[in-house]
C-alpha positions in Angstrom: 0.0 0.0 0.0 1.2 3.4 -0.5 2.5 5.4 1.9 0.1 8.2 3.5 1.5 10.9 5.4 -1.9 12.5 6.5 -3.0 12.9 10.2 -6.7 11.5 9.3 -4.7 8.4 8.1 -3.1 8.2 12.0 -6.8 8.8 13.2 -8.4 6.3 10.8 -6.0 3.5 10.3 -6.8 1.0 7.3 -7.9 -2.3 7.8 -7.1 -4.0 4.5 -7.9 -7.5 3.2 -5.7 -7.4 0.2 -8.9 -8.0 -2.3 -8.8 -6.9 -5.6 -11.0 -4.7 -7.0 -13.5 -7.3 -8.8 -13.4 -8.6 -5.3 -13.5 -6.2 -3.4 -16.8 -4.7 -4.9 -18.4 -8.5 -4.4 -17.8 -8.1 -0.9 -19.1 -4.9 -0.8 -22.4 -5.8 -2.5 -22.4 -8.9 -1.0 -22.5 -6.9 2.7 -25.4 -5.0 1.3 -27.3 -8.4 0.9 -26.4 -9.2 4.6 -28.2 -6.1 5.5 -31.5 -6.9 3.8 -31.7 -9.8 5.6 -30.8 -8.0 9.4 -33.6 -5.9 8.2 -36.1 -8.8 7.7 -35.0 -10.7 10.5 -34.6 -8.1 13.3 -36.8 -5.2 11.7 -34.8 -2.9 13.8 -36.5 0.5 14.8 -34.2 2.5 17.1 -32.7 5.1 15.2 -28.9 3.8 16.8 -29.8 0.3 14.8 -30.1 2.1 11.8 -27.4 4.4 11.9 -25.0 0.8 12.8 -26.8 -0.7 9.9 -26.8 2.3 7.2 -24.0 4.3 8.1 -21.6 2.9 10.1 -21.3 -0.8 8.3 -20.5 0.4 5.0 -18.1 3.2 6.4 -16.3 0.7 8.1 -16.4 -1.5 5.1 -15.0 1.3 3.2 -12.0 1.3 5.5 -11.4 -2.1 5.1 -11.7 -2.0 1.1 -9.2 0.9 1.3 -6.0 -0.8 -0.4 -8.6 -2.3 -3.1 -8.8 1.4 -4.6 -7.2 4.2 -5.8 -7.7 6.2 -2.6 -9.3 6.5 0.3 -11.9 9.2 -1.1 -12.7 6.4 -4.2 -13.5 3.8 -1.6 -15.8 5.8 0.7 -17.7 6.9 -2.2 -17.9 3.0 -4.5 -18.2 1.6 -0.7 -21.2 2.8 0.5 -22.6 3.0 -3.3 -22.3 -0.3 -4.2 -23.8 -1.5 -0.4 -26.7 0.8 -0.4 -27.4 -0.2 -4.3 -27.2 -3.9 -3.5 -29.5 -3.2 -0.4 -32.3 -1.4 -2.3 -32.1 -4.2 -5.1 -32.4 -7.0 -3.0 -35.2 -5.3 -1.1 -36.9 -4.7 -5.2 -36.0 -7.9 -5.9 -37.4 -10.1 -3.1 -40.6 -8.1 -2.7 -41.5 -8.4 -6.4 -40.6 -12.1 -6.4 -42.7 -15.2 -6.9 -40.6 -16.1 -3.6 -42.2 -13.2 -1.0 -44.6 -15.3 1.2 -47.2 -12.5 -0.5 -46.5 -13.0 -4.1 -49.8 -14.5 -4.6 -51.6 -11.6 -3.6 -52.3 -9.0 -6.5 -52.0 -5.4 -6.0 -49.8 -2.2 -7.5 -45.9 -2.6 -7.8 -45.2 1.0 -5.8 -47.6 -0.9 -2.9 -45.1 -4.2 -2.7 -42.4 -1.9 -3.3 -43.0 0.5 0.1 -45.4 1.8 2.6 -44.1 5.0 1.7 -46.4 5.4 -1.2 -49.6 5.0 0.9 -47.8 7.1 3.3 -47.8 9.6 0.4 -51.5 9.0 -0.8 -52.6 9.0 2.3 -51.8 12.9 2.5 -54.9 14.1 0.2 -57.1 12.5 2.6 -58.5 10.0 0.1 -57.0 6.9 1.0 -60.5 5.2 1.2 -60.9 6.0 -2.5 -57.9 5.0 -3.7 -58.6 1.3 -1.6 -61.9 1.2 -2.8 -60.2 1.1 -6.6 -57.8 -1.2 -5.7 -60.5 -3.5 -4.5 -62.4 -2.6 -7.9 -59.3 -3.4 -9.8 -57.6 -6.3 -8.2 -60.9 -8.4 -6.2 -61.9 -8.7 -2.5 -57.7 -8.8 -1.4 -55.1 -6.6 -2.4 -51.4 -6.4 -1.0 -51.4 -2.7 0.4 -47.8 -3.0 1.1 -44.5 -5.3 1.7 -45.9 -7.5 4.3 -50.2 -6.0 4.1 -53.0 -7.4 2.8 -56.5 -5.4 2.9 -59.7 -7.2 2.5 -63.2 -7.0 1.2 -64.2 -10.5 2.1 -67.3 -10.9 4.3 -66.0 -14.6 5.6 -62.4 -12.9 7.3 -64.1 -10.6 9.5 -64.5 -13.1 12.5 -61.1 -15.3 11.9 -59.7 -11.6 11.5 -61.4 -9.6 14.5 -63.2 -11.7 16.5 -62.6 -13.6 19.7 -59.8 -15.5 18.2 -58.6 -13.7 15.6 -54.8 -11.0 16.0 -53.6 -8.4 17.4 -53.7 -4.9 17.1 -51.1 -3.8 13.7 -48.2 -1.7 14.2 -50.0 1.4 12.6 -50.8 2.3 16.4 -47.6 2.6 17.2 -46.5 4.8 14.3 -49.6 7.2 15.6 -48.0 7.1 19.0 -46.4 10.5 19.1 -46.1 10.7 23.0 -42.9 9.1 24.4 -44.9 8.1 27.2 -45.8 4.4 28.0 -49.1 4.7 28.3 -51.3 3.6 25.3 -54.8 4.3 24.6 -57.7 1.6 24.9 -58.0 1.5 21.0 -54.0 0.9 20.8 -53.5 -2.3 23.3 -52.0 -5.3 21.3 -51.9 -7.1 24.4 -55.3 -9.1 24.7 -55.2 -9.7 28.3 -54.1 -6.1 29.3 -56.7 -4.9 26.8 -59.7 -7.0 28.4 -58.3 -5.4 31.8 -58.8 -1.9 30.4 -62.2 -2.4 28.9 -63.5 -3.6 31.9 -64.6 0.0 33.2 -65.7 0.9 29.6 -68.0 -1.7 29.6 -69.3 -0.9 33.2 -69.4 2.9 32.2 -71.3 2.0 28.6 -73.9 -0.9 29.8 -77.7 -0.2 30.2 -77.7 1.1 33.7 -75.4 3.7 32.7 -76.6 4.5 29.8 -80.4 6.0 31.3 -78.2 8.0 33.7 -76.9 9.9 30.8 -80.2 10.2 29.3 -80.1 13.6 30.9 -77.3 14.7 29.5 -78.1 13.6 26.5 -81.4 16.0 26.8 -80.0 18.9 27.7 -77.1 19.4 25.2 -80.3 18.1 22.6 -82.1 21.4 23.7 -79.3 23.4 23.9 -78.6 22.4 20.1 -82.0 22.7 19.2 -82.3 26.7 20.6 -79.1 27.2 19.5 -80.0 26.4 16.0 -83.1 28.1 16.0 -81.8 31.2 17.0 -78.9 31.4 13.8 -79.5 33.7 11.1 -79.5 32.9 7.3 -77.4 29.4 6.6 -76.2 27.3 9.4 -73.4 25.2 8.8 -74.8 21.9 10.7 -70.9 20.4 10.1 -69.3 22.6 12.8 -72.9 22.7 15.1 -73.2 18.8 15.5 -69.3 18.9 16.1 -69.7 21.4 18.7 -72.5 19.6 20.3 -70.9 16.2 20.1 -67.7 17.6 22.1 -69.6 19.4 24.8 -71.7 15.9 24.9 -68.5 13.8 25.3 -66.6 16.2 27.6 -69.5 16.1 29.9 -69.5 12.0 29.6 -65.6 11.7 29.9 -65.0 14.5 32.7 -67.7 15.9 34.0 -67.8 19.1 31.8 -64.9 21.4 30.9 -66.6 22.2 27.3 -68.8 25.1 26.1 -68.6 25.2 22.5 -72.4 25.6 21.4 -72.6 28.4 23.9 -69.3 30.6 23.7 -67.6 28.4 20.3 -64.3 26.9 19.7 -62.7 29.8 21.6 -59.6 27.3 22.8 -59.3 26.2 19.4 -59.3 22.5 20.5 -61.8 20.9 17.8 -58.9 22.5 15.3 -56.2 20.7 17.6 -58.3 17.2 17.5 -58.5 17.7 13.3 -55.0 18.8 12.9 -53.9 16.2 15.2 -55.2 13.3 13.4 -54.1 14.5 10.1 -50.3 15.5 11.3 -49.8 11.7 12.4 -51.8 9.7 10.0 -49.0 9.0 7.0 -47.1 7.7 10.4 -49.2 5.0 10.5 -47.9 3.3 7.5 -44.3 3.8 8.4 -44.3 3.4 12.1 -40.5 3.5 12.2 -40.4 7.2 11.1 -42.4 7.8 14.4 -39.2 7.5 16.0 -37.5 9.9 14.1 -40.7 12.8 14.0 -40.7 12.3 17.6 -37.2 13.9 18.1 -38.5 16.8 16.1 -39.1 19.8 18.1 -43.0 21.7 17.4 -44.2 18.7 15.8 -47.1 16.7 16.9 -47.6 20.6 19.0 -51.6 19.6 18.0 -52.0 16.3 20.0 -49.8 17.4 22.8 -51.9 20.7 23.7 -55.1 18.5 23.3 -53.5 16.2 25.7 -52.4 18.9 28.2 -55.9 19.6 28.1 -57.2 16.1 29.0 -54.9 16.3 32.3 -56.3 19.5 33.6 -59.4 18.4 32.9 -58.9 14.7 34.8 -57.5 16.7 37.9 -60.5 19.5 37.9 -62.9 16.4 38.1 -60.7 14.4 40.4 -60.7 17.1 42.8 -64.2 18.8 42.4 -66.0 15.8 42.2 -69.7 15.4 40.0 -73.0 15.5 40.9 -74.1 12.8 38.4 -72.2 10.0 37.2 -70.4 10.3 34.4 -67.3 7.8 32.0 -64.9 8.8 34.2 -66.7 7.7 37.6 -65.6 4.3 35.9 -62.9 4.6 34.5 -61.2 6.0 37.5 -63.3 3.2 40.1 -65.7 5.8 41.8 -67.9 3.4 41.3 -65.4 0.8 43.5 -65.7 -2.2 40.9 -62.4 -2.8 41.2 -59.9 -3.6 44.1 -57.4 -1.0 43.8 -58.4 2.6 41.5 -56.2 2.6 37.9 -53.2 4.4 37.3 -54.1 8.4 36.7 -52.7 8.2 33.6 -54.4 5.3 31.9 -57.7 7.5 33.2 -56.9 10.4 31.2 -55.6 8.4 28.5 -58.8 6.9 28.1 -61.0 9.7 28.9 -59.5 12.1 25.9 -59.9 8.5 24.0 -63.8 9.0 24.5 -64.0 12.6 24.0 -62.3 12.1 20.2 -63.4 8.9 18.9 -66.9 9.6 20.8 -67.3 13.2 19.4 -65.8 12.9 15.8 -67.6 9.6 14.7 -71.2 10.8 16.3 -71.1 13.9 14.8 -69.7 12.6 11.0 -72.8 10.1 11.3 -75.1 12.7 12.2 -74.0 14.8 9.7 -73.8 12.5 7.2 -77.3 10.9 7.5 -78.8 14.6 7.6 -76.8 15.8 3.9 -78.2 12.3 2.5 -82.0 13.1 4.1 -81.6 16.5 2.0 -80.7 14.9 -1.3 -83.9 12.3 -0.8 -86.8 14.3 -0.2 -88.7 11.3 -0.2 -86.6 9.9 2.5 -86.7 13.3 4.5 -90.4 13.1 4.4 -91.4 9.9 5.5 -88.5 10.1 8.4 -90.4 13.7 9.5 -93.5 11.6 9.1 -92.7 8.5 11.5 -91.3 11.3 14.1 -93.9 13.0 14.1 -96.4 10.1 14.7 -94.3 8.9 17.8 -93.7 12.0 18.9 -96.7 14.5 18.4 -96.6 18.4 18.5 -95.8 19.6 22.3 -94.3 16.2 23.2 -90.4 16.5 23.7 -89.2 13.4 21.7 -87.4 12.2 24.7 -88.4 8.4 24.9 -85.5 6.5 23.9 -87.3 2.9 24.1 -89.8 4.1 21.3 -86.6 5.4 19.0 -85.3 2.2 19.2 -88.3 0.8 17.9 -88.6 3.3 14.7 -87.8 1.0 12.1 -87.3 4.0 9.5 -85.2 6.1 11.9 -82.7 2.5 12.4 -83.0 2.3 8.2 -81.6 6.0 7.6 -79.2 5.8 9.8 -77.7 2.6 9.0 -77.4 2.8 5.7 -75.6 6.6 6.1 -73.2 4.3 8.3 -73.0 1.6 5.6 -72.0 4.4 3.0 -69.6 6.5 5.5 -68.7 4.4 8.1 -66.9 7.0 10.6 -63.8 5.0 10.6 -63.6 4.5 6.7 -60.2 2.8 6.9 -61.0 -0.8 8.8 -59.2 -1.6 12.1 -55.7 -2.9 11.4 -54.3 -6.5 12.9 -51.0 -8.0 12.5 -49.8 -12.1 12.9 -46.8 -12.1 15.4 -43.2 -12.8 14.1 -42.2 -16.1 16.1 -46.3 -17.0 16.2 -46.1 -19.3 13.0 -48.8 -18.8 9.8 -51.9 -18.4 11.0 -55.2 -19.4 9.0 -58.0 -16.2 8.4 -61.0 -18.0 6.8 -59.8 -19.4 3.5 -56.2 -17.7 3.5 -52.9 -18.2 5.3 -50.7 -15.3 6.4 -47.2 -15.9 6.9 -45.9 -14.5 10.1 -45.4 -10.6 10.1 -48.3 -10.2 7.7 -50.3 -7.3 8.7 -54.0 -7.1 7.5 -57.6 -5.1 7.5 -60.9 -5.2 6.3 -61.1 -2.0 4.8 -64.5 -1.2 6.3 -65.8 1.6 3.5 -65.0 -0.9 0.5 -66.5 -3.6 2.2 -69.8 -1.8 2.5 -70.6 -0.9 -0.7 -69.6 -4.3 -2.5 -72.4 -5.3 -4.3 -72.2 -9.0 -3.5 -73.0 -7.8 0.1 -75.4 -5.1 -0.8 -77.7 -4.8 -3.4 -79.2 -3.7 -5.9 -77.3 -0.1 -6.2 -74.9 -0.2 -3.2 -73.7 3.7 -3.9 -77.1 4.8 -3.4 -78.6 5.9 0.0 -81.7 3.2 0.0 -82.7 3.1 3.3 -85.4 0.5 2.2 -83.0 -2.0 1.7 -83.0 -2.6 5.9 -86.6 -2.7 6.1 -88.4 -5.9 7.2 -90.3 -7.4 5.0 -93.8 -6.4 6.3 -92.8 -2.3 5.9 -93.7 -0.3 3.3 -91.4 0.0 0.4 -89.2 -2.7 1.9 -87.0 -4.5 -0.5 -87.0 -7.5 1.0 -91.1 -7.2 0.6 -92.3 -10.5 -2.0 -93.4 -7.8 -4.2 -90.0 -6.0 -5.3 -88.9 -8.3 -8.3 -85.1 -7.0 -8.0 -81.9 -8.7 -7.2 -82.0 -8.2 -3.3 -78.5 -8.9 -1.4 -78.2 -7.7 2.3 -75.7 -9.5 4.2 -75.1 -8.1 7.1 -72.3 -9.6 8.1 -70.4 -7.7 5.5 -71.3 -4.7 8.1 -68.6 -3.7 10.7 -69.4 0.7 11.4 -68.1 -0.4 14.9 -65.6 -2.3 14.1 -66.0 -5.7 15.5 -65.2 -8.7 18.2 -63.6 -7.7 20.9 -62.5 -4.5 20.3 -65.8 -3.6 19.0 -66.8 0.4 19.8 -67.6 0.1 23.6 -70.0 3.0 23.0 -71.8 1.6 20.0 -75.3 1.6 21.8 -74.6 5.3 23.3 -73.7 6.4 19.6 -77.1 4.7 18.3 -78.8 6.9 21.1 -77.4 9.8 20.3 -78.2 9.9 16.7 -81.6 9.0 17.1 -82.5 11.5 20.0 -80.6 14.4 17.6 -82.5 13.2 14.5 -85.8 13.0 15.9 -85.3 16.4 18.0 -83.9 18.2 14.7 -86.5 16.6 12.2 -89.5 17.5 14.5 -88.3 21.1 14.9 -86.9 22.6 11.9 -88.1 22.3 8.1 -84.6 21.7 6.6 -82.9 22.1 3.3 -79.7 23.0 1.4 -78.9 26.7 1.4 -79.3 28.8 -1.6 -75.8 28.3 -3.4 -74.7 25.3 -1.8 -73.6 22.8 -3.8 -74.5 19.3 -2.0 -71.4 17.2 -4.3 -68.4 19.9 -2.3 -69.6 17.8 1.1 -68.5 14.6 0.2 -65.3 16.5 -2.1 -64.3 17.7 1.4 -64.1 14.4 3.4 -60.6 14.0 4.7 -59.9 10.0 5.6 -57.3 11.1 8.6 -58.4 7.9 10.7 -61.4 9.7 12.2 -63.5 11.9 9.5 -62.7 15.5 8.7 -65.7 17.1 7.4 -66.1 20.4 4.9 -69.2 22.6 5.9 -72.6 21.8 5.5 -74.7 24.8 4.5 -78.4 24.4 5.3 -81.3 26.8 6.0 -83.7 26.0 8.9 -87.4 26.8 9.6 -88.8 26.1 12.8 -92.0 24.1 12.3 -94.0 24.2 15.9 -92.8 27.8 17.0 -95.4 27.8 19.6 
């Protein structure tokens, strides 16, 4: 070797092998194979793995390969080329193979290539319309990514999500922005520890509970109701059904702490929920970034602040107490279920859980079923009509036991669910490396193979539901007796209506906890709205911009919702 005479030769001393050059650049691409496979065998995530694995391999490498260059300068710059190169084709290579435990599986070439290209689609908020076309295109499975699957297929919605089916994904972790331990209900992979959690959910969310909210159910009704009827000229309904919907939940999670219908968004914190959903949802389909965006300073700022808010508002009720029971009596064992009270922080945790998922999804139904009600006047009309038969001039409709029973009411809603489920995107599971295959109805995913029903796709597949299963038809979940039913002898069309093929609330064990609150909430608003107010788009609105400004970020981000309002009864 020639002599140096440098001092950054006496700091970095070579470490030759005495390859030639042909060699030399085997080894070097050969090192960049051995790193594909530390990747798939360790998936390491700590940024320190990465940097040993990226950086610091193929720099020492490059000091080993010195003598088998020109200079030192040559062999940096070929080193790490020729490694990196040989990494990214092997990663091409393998996942576009007949051998990739996925090959079988149809989908787009960027999808197998990288999660970073539905990390990029996912950006324009229509992620649930690009699925649905891949469903359209490719049939009831598509490979999403490397190592994801997403289904339309009725018959892996139990194996899948039910009782016995997987684990949460890893897209919870990616949405994990806080450095804190603590997870959210919705985010537990662990099934026992989950269970554990749900417990006070399911105390705080059964019957009993439920006609001790009644009242507050009532009164943030009326307040909406007045509210509403004393706006001038077009109302956007979007941003009132939000606001009620928060107040509503803030009440149920801690007591109060929200006064949005009354003094507006004055803490900008329905901005901070949106914003904060949107900022981490491309994180979700490269969890390992999260890592990274965490270190960031003034990112996630949106989530944080909401979170801050959560634990003032957990220590106001803590210490002030509440004159009515409310979620957090039960989460936080007021209610002494439990032998020893849960950590504060799992409390709050889970209480700003119920104030988003429960405020955001009630509120995107609500809104949702009333723009469809507006398009179908027939619809509109004989919904009014069956209110108003139950619930009469002068009677507050109040009686949630005769809602429940309002067959039409159940069929408007549910099919506005079927069309915009509130959590369009499905509810992700993964099979555990070291757990073996595992078998979901008729297929078997490899171990590591994360997979979804893709809940708005699945809805409108017209071997589920039919005929037309774009259209708002509430008919089509009428019984047979009912008027217009299409399950009635006398309609001659091609009738399908499986409803197992429906999953709004997700389903099995981690089904919504709240899903019978929700339905009670929608119908009590509907009803209340419906018998009041004469309703219809307002001048210049143009209904098609609604459903243009749907944002998938995990939860729904609505546009406005323009309508003008004429009080029926004003006596």
């Amino acid at each position: 070797m020639s002599p140096v005479s440098d001092s950054a030769t006496f700091m970095i001393p070579s470490l030759s092998l005495g390859l030639s050059r042909q060699d030399a650049v085997i080894f070097a691409a050969g090192a960049g194979l051995a790193c594909h496979f530390a990747f798939k065998s360790m998936e390491p995530r700590r940024p320190l793995a990465h940097a040993v694995l990226l950086l610091v391999a193929p720099f020492v490498l490059s000091l080993i390969l010195e003598e088998s260059f020109e200079h030192r300068g040559q062999a940096f710059v070929l080193t790490f080329g020729i490694y990196l190169a040989s990494l990214v084709t092997s990663l091409v290579v393998y996942r576009l193979s007949p051998f990739h435990p996925l090959a079988r599986y149809p989908g787009p070439i960027l999808c197998k290539l990288s999660k970073l290209w539905l990390a990029y689609k996912c950006l324009s908020g229509k992620q649930h319309i690009y699925y649905e076309e891949l469903h359209n295109k490719y049939g009831p499975v598509v490979r999403t990514g490397p190592n994801e699957l997403s289904f339309c297929d009725a018959s892996v919605i139990a194996p899948l999500m039910g009782p016995n089916g997987l684990p949460k994904g890893p897209i919870w972790e990616g949405r994990r922005l806080s450095k804190q331990k603590t997870k959210t209900l919705i985010a537990l992979t662990d099934a026992k520890d989950h269970a554990r959690r749900r417990k006070p959910w399911l105390r705080g969310l059964n019957s009993t509970a439920l006609k001790d909210y009644e009242i507050i159910i009532e009164r943030r009704t009326s307040q909406l109701v007045s509210a509403l009827a004393a706006q001038k000229g077009a109302v956007d309904m979007t941003q009132w059904i939000s606001f009620f919907a928060y107040d509503f939940m803030s009440d149920m999670a801690f007591g109060g702490g929200s006064e949005m219908m009354s003094s507006g968004d004055t803490g900008g914190l329905w901005h901070m929920l949106e914003n904060g959903l949107a900022d981490v949802l491309p994180l979700g389909h490269v969890p390992w970034v999260t890592t990274y965006y965490r270190m960031l300073p003034g990112l996630g700022k949106n989530r944080k602040r909401f979170q801050a808010f959560a634990v003032a508002r957990a220590q106001i009720r803590k210490a002030e107490g509440s004159m009515q029971k409310d979620l957090f009596h039960y989460l936080f064992n007021e209610d002494g279920a439990e032998a020893t009270p849960p950590p504060m922080h799992e409390g709050v945790s889970d209480g700003a859980l119920a104030i988003v998922a429960g405020s955001d999804t009630t509120a995107t139904a609500i809104a949702t079923v009333i723009w469809y009600l507006l398009q179908n006047r027939a619809a509109y009309t004989r919904l009014q009509a069956e209110i108003d038969a139950n619930f009469p001039p002068g009677e507050e409709p109040t009686n949630t036991t005769r809602q429940a029973g309002m067959s039409y009411l159940n069929a408007v809603i549910n099919e506005a669910l079927r069309l915009f489920p509130p959590v369009l995107g499905g509810s992700q599971r993964a099979v555990p490396q070291g757990a073996g295959a595992k078998a979901i109805g008729p297929h078997v995913l490899p171990e590591g193979t994360v997979a979804f029903v893709h809940f708005y796709s699945i809805h409108r597949r017209p071997e589920y539901f039919s005929p037309m299963p774009d259209a708002f038809i509430p008919e089509r979940w009428l019984p047979a007796d009912q008027p217009g039913s299409l399950h009635s002898p006398d309609y001659k069309g091609d009738v399908r209506h499986d409803t197992s093929a429906f999953v709004p609330f997700s389903f099995g064990p981690a089904i919504c906890a709240g899903k019978t609150l929700a339905y009670q909430e929608m119908r009590l608003v509907l009803c209340w709205l419906l018998q009041q107010f004469d309703m219809r788009f307002a001048d210049g609105f143009v209904p098609e911009k609604w459903e243009e400004d749907l944002r998938d970020c995990f939860l729904t981000i609505k546009g406005p919702l323009l309508v003008s309002l004429t009080p029926r009864n004003a006596s």
